[in-house]
C-alpha positions in Angstrom: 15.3 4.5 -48.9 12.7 5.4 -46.4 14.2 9.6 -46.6 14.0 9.3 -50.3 10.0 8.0 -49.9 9.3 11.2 -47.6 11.0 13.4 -49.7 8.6 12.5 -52.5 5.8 12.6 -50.1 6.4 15.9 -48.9 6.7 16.9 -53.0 3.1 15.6 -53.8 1.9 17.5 -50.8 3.7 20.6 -51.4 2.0 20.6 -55.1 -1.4 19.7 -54.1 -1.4 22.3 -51.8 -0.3 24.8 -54.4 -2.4 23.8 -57.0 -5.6 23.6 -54.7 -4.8 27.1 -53.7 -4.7 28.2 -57.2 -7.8 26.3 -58.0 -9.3 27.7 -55.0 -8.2 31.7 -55.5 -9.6 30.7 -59.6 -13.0 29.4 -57.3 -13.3 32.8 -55.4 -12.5 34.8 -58.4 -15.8 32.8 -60.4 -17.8 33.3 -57.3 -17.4 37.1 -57.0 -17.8 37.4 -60.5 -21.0 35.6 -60.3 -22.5 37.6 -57.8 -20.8 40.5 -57.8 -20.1 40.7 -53.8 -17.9 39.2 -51.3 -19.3 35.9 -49.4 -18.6 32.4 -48.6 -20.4 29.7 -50.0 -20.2 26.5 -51.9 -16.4 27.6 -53.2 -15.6 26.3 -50.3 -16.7 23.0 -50.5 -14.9 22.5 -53.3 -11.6 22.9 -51.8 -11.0 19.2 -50.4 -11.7 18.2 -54.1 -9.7 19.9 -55.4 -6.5 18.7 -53.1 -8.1 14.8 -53.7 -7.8 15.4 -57.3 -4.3 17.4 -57.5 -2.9 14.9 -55.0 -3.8 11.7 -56.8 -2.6 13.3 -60.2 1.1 14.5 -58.6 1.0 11.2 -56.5 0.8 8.7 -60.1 2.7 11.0 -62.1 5.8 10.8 -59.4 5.2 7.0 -58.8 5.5 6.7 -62.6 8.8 8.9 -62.9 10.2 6.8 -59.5 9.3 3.3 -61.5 11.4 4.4 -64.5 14.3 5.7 -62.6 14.1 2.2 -60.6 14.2 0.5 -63.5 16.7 2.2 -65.3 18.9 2.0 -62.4 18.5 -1.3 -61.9 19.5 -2.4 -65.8 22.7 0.1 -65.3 23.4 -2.4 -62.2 22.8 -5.7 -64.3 25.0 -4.0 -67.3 27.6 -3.2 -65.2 27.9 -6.7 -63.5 27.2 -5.5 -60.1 
């Protein structure tokens, strides 16, 4: 049980990290745009945010999949008589 907990863990990192990067190339993109030079500024700040945000939202939407498929498994085991 305790690999199959990791496993998800390492999921909901894995896609907070993509989707902060994405969020964070869209950031840069808006901020060049904006000026209309290359620099670093408050884009940055965002970043952390961003993970936060993406994390929590992969982190509930895989705890709510994992409840179902817990449940569902555990009615096949009652039906079954096991």
């Amino acid at each position: 049980m305790k690999g199959r907990t990791l496993a998800w863990e390492l999921v909901e990192i894995a896609g907070a990290i993509a989707a902060t990067y994405r969020a964070g190339k869209w950031a840069v993109a808006c901020a060049y745009l904006e000026r209309g030079y290359d620099a670093v500024g408050g884009e940055y700040l965002v970043l952390p945010v961003f993970y936060w945000l993406a994390y929590q939202a992969i982190h509930n939407f895989t705890g709510f999949w994992r409840e179902i498929y817990a449940d569902r498994k555990e009615r096949s085991r009652k039906a079954s008589g096991m």
